[in-house]
VMD Tcl script that draws the C-alpha trace (Angstrom):
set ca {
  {30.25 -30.42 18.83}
  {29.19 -30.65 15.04}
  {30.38 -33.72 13.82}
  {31.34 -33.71 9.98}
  {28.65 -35.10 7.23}
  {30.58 -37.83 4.91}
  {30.88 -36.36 1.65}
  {28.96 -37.35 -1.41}
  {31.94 -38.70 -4.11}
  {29.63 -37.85 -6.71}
  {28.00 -34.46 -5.38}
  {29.61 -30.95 -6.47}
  {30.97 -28.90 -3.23}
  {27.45 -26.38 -3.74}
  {24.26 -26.58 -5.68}
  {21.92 -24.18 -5.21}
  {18.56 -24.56 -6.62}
  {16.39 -21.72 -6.81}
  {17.24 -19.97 -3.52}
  {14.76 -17.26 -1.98}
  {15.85 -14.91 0.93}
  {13.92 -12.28 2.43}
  {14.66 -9.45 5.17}
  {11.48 -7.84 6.56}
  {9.56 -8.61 3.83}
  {12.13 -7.30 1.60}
  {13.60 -9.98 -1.17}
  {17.60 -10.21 -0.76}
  {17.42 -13.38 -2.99}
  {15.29 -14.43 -5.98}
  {15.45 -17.90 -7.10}
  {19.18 -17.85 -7.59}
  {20.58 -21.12 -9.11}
  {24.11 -22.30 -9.91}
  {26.36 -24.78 -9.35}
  {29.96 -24.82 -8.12}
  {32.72 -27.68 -8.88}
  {35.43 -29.05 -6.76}
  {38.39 -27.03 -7.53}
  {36.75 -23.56 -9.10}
  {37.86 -19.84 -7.92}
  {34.38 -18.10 -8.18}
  {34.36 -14.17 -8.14}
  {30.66 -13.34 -7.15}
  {29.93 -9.70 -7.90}
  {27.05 -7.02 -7.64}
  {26.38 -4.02 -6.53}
  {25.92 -3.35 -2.71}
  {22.86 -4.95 -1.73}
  {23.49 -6.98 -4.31}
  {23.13 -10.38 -1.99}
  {26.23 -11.44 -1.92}
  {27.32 -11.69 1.46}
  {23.31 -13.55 2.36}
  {24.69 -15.72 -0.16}
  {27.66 -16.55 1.67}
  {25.66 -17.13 5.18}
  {23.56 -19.16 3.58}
  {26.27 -21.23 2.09}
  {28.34 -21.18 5.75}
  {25.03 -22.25 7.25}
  {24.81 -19.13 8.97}
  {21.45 -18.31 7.16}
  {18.45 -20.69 5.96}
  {16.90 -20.58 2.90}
  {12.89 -18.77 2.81}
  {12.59 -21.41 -0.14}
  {14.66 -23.46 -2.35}
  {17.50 -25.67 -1.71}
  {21.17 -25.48 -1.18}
  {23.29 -28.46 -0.91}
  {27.19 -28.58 0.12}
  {28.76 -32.02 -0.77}
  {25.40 -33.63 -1.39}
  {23.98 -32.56 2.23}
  {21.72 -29.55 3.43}
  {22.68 -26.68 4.93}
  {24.40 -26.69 8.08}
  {27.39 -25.51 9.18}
  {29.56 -27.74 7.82}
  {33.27 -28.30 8.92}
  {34.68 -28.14 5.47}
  {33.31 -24.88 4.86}
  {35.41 -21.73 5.86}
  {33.65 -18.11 6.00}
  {35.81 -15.16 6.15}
  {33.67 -11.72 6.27}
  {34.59 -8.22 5.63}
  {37.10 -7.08 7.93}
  {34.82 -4.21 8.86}
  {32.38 -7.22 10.31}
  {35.31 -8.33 12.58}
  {36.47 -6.87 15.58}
  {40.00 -6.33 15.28}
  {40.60 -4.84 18.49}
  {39.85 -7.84 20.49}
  {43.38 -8.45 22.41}
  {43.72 -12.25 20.51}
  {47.07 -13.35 18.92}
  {47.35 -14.47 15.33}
  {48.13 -18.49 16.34}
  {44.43 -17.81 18.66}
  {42.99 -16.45 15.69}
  {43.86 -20.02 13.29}
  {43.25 -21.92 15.99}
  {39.19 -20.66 16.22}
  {39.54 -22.65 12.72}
  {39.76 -26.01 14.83}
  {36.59 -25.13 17.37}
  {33.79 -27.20 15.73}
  {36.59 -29.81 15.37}
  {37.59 -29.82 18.81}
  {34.49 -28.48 20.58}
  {33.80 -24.99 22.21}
  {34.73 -26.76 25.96}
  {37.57 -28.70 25.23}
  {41.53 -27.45 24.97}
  {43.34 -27.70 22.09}
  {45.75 -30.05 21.86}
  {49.06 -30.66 20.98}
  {47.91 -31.88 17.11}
  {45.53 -28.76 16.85}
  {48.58 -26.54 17.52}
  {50.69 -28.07 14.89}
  {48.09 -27.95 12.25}
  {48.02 -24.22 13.73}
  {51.36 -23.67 12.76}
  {51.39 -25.35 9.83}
  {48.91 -23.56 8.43}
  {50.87 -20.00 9.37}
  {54.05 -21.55 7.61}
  {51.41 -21.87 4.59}
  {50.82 -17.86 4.06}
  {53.87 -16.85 5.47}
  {52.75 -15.68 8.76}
  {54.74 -18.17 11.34}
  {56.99 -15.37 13.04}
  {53.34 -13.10 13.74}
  {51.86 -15.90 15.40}
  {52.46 -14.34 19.01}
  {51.56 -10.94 17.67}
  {48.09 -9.07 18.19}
  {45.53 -9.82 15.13}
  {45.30 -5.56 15.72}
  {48.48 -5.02 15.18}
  {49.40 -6.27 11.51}
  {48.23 -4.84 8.18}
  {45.16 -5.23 6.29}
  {46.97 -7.99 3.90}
  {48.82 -9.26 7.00}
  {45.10 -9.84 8.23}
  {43.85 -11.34 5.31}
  {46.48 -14.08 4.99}
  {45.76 -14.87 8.85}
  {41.93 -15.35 8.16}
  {43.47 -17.83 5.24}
  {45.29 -19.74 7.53}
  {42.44 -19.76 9.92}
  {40.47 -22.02 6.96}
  {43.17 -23.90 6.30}
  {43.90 -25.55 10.00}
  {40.06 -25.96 9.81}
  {40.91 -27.78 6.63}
  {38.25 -26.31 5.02}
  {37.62 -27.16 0.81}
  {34.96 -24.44 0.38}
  {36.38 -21.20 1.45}
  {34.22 -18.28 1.23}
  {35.51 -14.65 1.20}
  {33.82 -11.61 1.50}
  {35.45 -8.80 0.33}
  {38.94 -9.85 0.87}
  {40.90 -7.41 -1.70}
  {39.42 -4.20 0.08}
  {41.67 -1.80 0.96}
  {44.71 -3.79 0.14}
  {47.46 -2.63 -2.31}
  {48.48 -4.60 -5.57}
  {51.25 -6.57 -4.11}
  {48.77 -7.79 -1.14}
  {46.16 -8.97 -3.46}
  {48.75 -11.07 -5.82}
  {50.54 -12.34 -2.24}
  {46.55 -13.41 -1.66}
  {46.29 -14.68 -5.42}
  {49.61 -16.84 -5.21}
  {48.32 -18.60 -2.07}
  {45.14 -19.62 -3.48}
  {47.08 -20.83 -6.44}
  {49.17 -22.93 -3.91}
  {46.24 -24.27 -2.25}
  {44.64 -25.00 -5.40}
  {45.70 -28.85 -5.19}
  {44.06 -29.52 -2.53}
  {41.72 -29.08 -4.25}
  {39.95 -25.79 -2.93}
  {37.27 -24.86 -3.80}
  {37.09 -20.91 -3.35}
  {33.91 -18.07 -3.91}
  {35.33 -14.52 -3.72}
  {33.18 -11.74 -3.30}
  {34.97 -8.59 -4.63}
  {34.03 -4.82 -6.53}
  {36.51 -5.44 -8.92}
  {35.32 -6.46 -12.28}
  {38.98 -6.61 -13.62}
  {40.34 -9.15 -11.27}
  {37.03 -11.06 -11.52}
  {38.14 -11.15 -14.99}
  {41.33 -12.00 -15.06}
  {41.80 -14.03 -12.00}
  {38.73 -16.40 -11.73}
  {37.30 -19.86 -13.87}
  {33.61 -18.61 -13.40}
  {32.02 -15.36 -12.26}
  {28.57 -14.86 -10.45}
  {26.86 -11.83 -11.52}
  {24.26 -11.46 -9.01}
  {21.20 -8.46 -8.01}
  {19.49 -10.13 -5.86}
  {18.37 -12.58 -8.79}
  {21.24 -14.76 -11.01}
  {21.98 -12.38 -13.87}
  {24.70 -14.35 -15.41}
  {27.27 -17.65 -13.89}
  {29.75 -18.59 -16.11}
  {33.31 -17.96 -17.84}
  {34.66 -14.40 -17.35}
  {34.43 -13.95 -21.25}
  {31.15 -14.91 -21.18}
  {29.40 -13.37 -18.02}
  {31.38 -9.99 -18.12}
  {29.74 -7.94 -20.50}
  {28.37 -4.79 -21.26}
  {24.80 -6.47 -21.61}
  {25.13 -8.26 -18.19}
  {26.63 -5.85 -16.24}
  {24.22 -2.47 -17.09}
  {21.99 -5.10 -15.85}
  {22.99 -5.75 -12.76}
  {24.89 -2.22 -12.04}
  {22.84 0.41 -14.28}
  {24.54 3.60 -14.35}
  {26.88 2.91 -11.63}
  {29.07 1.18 -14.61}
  {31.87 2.97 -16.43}
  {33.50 1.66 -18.86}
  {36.83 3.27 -20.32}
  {38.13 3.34 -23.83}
  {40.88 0.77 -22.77}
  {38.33 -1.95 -21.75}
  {38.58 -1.29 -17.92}
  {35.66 -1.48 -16.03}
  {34.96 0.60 -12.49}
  {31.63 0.65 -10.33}
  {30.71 3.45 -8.56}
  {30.10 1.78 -5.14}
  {30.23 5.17 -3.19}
  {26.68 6.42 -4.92}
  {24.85 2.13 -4.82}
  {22.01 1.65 -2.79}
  {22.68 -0.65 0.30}
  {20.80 -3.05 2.19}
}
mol new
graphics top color blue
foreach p $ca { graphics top sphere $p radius 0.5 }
foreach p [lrange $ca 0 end-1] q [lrange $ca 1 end] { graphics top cylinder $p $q radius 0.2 }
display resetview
């Protein structure tokens, strides 16, 4: 059972100083730097193999750092209780026969422990946190069974009975349609006063612009952290994406993610 660190009052959710990452030899992370404060919605975007998602283990604890340092609450990495990882849905195995209140209630196994039951309390912070994205009359239903934003609001509620406030998503918005990305929008809103502390990975340079305080630019090195206005530009982002950028005569942005490397 992990017991949870103590939180340092006056220690931002995640510093990271000069993180390195390789794979085989092969860099996935070059000195990357930034800071994160209590409370900010964080797009982090780059092309595939970008290092966005070994950012995201590293921050869940998942991964360890070649060199540098990475600090959650004022503590090194470990796999913290208040931090909630949700990967791509492609990474998950949705065909596992599991119902959607089993599903929130893996949120409560490093709380409870992997050989105890849950108990009565776990179950009502269970439901609770279903009644919180609107998904309390799926909770018997198969995981397999709903839609792709159905799914995503269950991994959401699956942080939230952890009582996570770092939530990490990766790739969240794929594949869903516009009103399933605003019903995911208006729930981090809600959870906002928590506060919540949230780092989105996504493709889309237009939500990361419209919908985010800060936005991590990020090729394997930091290429630009900061206000949307200030971080999403042409400069930066030929930078990180090279020709893979298009930008239309009405400001919107698209990346070509069907013709970037992966790693």
């Amino acid at each position: 059972m992990t017991l949870p660190q103590q939180h340092d009052a006056q220690a931002p959710p995640i510093r990271a100083d000069r993180l390195w990452v390789r794979y085989d030899g092969n860099l996935a992370l070059e000195a990357v730097s930034f800071t994160v404060a209590a409370g900010e919605r964080v797009a982090v975007v780059g092309p595939n193999g970008a290092g966005k998602t070994t950012l995201f283990k590293l921050i869940a604890g998942i991964l360890q750092p070649a060199a540098g340092s990475l600090e959650i609450h004022g503590h090194g990495p470990g796999r913290h209780v208040c931090v909630g990882y949700v990967p791509q849905r492609a990474m998950i195995n949705l065909d596992f026969p599991v119902s959607v209140a089993e599903v929130v209630m893996l949120g409560r196994i490093r709380e409870i422990g992997l050989l105890r039951w849950p108990r009565r309390a776990d179950w009502s912070r269970v439901d609770a946190a279903l009644t919180r994205v609107g998904m309390q009359n799926y909770r018997a239903r198969s995981i397999g069974t709903l839609s792709s934003g159905q799914q995503q609001r269950v991994f959401l509620a699956q942080t939230v009975a952890q009582q996570a406030d770092i939530v990490l998503l990766d790739e969240p918005l794929t594949g869903l349609d516009l009103p399933s990305q605003e019903i995911i929008f208006e729930i981090l809103d809600e959870l906002r006063s928590q506060p919540l502390t949230v780092l989105v990975a996504t493709h889309d340079l237009n939500l990361a612009s419209t919908h985010f305080d800060k936005v991590l630019l990020l090729n394997r090195r930091l290429i630009a952290y900061g206000e949307p206005r200030t971080t999403i530009t042409s400069e930066n982002l030929l930078e990180a994406y090279g020709g893979h950028l298009h930008i239309f005569a009405d400001g919107r942005l698209l990346v070509d993610t069907h013709h970037e490397g992966r790693q």
